[in-house]
N, C-alpha and C positions, 0 to 999 in steps of 0.2 A: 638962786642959791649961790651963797658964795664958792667958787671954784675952789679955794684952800681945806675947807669942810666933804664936800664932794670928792674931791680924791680919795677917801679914804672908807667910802660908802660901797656897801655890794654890790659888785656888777652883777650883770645883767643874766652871765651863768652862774655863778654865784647862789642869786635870788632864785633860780630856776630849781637848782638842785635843793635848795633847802627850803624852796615858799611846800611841799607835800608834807613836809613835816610839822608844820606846824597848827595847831588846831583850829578849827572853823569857829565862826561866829558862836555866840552862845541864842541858842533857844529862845533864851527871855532877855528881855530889858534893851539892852543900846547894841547896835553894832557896834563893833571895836575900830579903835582907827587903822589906819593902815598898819598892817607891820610890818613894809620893810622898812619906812619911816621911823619905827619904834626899835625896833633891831637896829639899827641904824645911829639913834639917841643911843643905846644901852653902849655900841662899840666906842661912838666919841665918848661918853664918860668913860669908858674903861680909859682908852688911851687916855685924854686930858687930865685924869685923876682930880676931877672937881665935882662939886657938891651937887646933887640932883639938880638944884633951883637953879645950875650953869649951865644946863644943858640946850643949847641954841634952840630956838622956837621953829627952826627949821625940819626938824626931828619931832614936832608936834607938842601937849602940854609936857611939863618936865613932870607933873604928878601921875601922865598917863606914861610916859617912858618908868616912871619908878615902879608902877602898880602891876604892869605888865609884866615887869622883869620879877618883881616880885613875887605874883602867880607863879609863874612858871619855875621859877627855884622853889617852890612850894609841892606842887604837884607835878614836877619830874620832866618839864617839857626842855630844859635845858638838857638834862640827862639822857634823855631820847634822841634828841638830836647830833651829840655828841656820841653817842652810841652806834649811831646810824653814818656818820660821815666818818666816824673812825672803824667802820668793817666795812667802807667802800661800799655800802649800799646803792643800786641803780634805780635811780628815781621810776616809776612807774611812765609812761607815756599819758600824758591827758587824751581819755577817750574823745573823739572830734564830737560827739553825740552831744553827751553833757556837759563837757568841757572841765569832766575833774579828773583829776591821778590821783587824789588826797586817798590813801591806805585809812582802811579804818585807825583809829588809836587806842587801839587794847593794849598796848603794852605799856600801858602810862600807870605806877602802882602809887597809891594815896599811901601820904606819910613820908615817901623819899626825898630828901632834902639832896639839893645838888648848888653846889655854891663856886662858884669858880675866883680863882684869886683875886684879888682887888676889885672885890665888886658888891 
């Protein structure tokens, strides 16, 4: 990956503190691609301010960085998440058993639109 791209990608606590927030695989159909690769494409288009289809392949497909982000401005997960890093919430510890901290996601309400600027 290009170094110039990579500077500007979540570190590694970063990725720690926000990978519990966000939603697990879905039940049916494909696993999802990675997301911090996808969170990652959504940040450089924000910064860059270019068109989905410029979004480096590094980041993964530009139709999967769009779709993704799209979700989740849909059903609240950007809203949750900003919810949650803006009241200093403390990430759960991963149980060493199962190896998850992911908090269930009942507080995610269908219908909330969460749009954040230039994007």
């Amino acid at each position: 990956m290009d170094n110039r791209l990579k500077r500007h990608d979540l570190t590694e606590d970063e990725w720690v503190r926000l990978a519990p927030l966000l939603p697990s695989h879905p039940r049916r159909g494909h696993r999802w691609a990675d997301h911090r690769a996808t969170i990652n494409g959504v940040f450089f288009r924000s910064r860059a301010d270019c068109s989905w289809r410029a979004v480096p392949e590094v980041y993964g497909r530009w139709k999967t960085v769009y779709n993704r982000h799209r979700r989740w401005s849909t059903d609240g997960t950007w809203e949750t998440i900003l919810q949650a890093l803006l009241s200093g919430e403390t990430v759960p510890e991963p149980d060493r058993e199962t190896g998850s901290g992911r908090p269930a996601r009942q507080d995610i309400r269908p219908g909330m639109m969460f749009e954040v600027a230039h994007w």
